[in-house]
N, C-alpha and C positions, 0 to 999 in steps of 0.2 A: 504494500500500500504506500501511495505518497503522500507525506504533508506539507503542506507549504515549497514542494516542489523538491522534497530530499526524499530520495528512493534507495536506501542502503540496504545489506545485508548483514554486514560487519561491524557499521560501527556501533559504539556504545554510547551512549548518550552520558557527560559527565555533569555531575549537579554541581548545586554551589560553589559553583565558580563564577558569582556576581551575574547581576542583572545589570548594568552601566554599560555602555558604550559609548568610547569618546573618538570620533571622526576628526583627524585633520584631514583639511581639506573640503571643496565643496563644490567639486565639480560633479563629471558626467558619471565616473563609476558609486561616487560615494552616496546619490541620489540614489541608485540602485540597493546599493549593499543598507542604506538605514532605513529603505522600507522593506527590506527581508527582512532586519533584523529587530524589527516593530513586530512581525508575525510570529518572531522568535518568543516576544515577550520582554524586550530587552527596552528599558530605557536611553535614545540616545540623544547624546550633544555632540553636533558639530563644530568644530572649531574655526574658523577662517578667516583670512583680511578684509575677505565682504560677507559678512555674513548677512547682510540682507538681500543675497543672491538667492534666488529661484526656495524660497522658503518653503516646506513640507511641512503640512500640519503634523502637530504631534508634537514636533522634535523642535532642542532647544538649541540656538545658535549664539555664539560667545566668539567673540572677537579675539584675534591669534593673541594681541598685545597685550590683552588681559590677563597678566602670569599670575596675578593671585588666586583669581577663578579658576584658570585652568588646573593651577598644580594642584588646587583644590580637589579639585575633578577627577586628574589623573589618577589622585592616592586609592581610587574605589572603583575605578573604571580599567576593562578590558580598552586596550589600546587599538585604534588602525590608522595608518597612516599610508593616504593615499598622492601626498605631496612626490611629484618628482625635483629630482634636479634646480639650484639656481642657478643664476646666469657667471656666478663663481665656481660650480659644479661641489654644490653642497647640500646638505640634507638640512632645509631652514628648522623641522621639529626639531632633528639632533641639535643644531644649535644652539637652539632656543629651549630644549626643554629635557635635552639627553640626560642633564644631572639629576633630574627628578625621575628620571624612567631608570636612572641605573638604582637609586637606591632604593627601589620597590620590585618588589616579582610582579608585575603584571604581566598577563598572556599582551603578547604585542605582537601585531602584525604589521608585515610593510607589504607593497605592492612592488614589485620589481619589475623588469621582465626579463623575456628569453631573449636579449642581445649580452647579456655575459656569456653565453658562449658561443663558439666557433660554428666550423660544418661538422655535417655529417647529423647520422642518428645519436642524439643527445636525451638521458635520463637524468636524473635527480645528481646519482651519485657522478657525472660525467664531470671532467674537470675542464673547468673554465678557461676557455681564452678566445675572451673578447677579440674580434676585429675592429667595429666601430669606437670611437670617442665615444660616444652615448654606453657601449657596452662595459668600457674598462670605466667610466665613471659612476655609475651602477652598480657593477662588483666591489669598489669602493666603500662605496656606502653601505652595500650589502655587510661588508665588514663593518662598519661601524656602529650598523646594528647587532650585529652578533658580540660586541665586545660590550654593547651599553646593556643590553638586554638577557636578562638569563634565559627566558620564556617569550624566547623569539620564534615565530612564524611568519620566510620571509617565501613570496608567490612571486613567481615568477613569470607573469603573464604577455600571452600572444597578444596581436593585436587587439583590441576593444570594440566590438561593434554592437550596436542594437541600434533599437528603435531612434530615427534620426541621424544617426551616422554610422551609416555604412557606403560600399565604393557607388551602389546602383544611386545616391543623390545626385552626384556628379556627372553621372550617364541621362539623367531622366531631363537636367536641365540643357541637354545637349551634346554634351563632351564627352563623344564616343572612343574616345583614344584612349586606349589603356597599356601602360608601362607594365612591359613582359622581360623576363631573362628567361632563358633556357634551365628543364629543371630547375626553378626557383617555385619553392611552395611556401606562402606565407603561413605561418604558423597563430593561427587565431584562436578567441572565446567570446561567447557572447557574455555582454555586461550583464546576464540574469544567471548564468551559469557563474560567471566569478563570482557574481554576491554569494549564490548559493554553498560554493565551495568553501569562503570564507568562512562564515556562519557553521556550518560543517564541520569542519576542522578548530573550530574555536570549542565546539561542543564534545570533540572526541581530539582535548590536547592534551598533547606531547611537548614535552618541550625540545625548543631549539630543533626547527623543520624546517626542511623547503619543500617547496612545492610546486611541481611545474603546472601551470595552468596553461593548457590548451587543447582545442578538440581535439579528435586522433585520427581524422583523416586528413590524408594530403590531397589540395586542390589546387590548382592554381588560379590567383584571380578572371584570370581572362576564360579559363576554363567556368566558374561560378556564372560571371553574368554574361557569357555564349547562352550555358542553362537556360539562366531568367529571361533574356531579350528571343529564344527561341519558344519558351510558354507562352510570353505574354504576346509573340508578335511584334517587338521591339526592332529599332532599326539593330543589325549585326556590329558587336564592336570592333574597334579598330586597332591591334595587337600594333605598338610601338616598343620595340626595342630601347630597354633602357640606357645604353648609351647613346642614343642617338634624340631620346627625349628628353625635352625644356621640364626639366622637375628642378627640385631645390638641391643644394647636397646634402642636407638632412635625409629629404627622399633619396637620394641615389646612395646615400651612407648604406637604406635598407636591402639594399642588391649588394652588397660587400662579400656579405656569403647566406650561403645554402645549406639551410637546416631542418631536420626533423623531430622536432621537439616531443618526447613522450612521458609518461607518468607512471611512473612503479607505483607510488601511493595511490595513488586514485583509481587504478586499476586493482589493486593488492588488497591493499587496507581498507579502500571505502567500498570499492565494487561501484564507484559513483555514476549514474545513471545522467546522463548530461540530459538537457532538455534539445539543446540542439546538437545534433551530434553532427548533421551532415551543414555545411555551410553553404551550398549549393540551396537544399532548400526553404534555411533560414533566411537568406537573401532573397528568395520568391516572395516568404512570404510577407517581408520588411515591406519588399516594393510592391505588393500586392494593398500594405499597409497605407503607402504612399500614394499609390495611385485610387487607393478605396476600391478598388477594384472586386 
């Protein structure tokens, strides 16, 4: 049976391990992850420099700067922090709030992703080496959560996509060019599958885990919305070669190498039942979603 959209076998559900949830951050994934974690039963606060961004009843928002509310908060609250990267390639919570997270056991999670490592077929235990700048500054920080944190849980997620951003936005409003490499498969999750994984893993913790967050099929994008633009009748996309296409070099950093990201725990230990497993048809039915169709 599923509830709230977690279909396990294996795991065990751990009690009293606090009802607090404290969110930094308040963007696209964190939206997601503190309305699962409302059906969990979990009280949360998000933390953030605007926190009068896209407000969700329920839940309370507290501004980053407010360190006496926060640490407050922290001392009772399960931690996640879905802050990437500043523009000094720094972790602003660590900065700001690492002295208080080392000298407490909270279960902490951070969001990472799967650019610390290399090619090839990659698992948990696979050793890391980054090729992008974005990847070795990541791994970085991944360390810095493991040394601040005893009761760290750090995910290491694919791309992000759900409702509103995904690639078929780009295509619907005309721009049928889609940047391909050869054998290159993006390794993705939808943002209701990471909430859920999160939430998941905070209920059956272990401490000090990683965890790769990603579907387990390989597609390639231009293979996905070929699929969707052939359902729906869409015009056929137009496969550009990435070096030859006007992207950023942040985008072409993500063609650097070729990876197949998998999951010993989430296959092993949870048995975790994705809600979207195939991206081909979670992409249907996004744009299915887009067009009302």
């Amino acid at each position: 049976n599923c509830t709230n959209y977690i279909c396990l076998k294996k795991v065990k559900k751990i009690e009293n391990i606090g009802k607090n949830i404290l969110i930094f951050g308040n963007g696209y994934s964190s939206s997601f992850i503190s309305k699962q974690a409302k059906l969990f039963g979990y009280r949360v606060v998000i933390v953030s420099r605007n926190p009068s961004k896209k407000p969700i009843q329920e839940i309370d928002y507290i501004n980053f700067k407010n360190q006496e509310l926060v640490n407050s908060i922290i001392k009772k609250s399960i931690i996640i922090s879905t802050v990437p990267p500043d523009k000094n390639e720094l972790d602003p919570v660590l900065s700001e709030y690492g002295d208080i997270l080392k000298s407490h056991k909270n279960i902490c999670c951070y969001i990472s992703s799967t650019s610390v490592y290399g090619s090839g077929l990659v698992f948990e235990d696979t050793l890391c080496k980054p090729v992008s700048k974005r990847g070795k500054v990541r791994l970085e920080i991944e360390k810095h959560w493991l040394k601040t944190c005893e009761n760290i849980q750090i995910f290491r997620s694919g791309g992000i996509y759900g409702l509103g951003r995904h690639p078929m936005i780009k295509f619907l409003k005309g721009n049928y060019e889609i940047t391909t490499k050869k054998d290159h498969y993006p390794n993705r999750i939808s943002v209701e599958d990471l909430a859920n994984i999160i939430l998941v893993s905070i209920q059956n913790h272990s401490p000090r885990r990683i965890i790769n967050v990603t579907d387990q099929n390989n597609v390639t994008t231009i293979e996905a919305i070929d699929y969707v633009a052939k359902e729906l009748g869409l015009t056929k996309p137009i496969p550009i070669d990435y070096e030859e296409a006007d992207i950023s070099d942040m985008a072409r950093e993500f063609f650097l190498s070729s990876k197949t990201v998998r999951s010993k725990i989430l296959a092993e230990d949870f048995d975790y039942n994705y809600i979207y497993p195939d991206f081909k048809k979670a992409l249907l039915y996004l744009t299915k979603l887009s067009l009302k169709v």
